[in-house]
N, C-alpha and C positions, 0 to 999 in steps of 0.2 A: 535584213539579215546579213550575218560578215559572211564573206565567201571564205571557207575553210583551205588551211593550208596542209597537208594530212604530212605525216612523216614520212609515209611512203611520197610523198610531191617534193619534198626537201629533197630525198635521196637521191629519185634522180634530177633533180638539178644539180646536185654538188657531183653526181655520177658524168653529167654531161657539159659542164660549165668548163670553161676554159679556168685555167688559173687566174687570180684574181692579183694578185701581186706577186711583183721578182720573187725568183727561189733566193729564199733567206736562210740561213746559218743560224742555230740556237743560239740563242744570247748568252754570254757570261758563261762560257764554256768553259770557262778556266776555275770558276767558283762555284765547287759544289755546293751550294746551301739547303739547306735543310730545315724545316720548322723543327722548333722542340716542343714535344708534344707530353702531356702530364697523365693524367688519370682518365677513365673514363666519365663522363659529365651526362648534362640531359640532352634528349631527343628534340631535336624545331618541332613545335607544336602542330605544322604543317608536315611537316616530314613523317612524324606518329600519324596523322592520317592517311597521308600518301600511301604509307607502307600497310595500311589495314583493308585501303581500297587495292593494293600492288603486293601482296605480300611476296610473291614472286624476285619484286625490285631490292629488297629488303635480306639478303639470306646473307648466310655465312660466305666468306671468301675466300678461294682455294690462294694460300702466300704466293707471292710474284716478289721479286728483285723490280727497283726502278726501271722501267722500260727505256731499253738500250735505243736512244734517239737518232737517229737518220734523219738525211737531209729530207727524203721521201716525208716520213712520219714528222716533220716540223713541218711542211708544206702543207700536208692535211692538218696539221691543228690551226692555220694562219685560215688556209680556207675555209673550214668549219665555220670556225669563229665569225668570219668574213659573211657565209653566206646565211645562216642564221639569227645575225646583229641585223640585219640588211634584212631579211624575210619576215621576223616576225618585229609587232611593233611595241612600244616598251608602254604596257599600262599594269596599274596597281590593282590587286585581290577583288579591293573595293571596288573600284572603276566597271572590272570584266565581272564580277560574281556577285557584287553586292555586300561582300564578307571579306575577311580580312584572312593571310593564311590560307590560302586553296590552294595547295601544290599540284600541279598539270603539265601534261605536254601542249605548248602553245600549240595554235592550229595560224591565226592570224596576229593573234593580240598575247602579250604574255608579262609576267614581273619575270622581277631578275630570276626567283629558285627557278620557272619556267624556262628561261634558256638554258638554265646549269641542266637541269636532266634533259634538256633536246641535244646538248651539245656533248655530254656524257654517253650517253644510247649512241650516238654518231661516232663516237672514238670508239667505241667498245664492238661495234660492227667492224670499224677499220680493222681490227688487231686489239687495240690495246687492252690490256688487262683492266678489269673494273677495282684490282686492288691501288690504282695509279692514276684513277678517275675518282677524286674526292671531293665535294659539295662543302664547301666551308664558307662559314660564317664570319663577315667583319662589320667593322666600322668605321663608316666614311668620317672625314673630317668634322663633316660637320654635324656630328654624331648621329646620322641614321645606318639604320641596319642596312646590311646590303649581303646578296649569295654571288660566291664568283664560283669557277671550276679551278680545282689544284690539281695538275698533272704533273704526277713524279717522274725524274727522269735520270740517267743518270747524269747528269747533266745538272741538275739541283730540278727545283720544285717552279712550274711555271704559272701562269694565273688565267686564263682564259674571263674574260669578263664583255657584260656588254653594253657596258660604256663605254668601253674603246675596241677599237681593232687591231692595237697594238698587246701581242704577248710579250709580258716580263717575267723576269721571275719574281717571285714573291717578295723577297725584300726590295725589290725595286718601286715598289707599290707605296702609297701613301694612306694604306688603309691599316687598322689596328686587326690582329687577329686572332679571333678567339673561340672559334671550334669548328670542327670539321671530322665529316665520316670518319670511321676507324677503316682499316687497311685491310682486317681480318672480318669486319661484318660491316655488310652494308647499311645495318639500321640502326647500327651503334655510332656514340660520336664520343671525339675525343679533345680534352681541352689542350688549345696551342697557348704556352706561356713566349708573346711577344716582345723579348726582352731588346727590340730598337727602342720599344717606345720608353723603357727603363733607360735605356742611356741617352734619347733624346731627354729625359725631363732634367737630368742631372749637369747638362750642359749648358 
């Protein structure tokens, strides 16, 4: 049997853990980017269950302004990131449940949307607003699906993801982007129109 890693055992490790890396400066502090974002679109097939077993996770959102970034609050999203890439280990739906689409908070073993909501739930205790904590949907190069976390800032939009440990901001990233939670409800999502990759084709 996996020996469980509960959220409350994350907590306080990141509550007790030394920093994990130098205090860093937000990136591209000088360009605020922003996704453009379109219409409302459909729910992850996973996400619609998530929110029937969580309805709770899933509610309307009180508006929030991009969360004014400190050096404090970039050190907590580097460590977050840090100590949950590093805790839980990266396996598919398939792999841990047998099914495909089982959105969960990892305990030992977890897919990508599983770190997005452990790593979400952990900013959203820090302070930050869960309107600035959004679960978005891309596509890797090599056209698989993949969930990272977009945190809004003012500072533009950054990507928490956990294939790396490195935060960018979003256009820094080499993934296509095409939807992610709404800002005003948690169980809404909204279509991102990625126009790099419109001016990548035409060069």
């Amino acid at each position: 049997m996996l020996a469980t890693l509960s959220v409350y055992d994350l907590k306080k490790a990141l509550a007790g853990a030394a920093l994990m890396c130098a205090v860093m400066q937000p990136a591209s502090v000088h360009a605020r980017s922003f996704m453009d974002l379109a219409g409302r679109t459909t729910q992850p097939v996973g996400h619609y269950e998530f929110c029937r077993q969580s309805p709770h996770e899933c509610r309307s959102i009180r508006a929030a302004q991009p969360h004014a970034l400190n050096r404090d609050d970039w050190q907590a999203m580097v460590t977050i990131n840090n100590q949950i890439n590093s805790a839980v280990l990266p396996r598919t739906d398939m792999q841990i449940w047998g099914r495909e689409e089982l959105w969960s908070y990892p305990t030992t073993v977890g897919d990508c949307e599983d770190f997005v909501l452990l790593k979400r739930h952990m900013l959203i205790e820090r302070g930050f607003s869960p309107a600035n904590l959004l679960i978005t949907v891309v596509r890797q190069r090599n056209g698989e699906g993949h969930a990272v976390l977009t945190v809004r800032t003012d500072h533009g939009e950054f990507i928490l993801d956990n294939l790396t440990s490195e935060i960018k901001a979003w256009e820094d990233t080499s993934y296509t982007y095409l939807k992610r939670q709404s800002s005003r409800h948690a169980g809404r999502w909204i279509t991102i129109n990625d126009h790099r990759m419109s001016v990548a084709s035409v060069q």
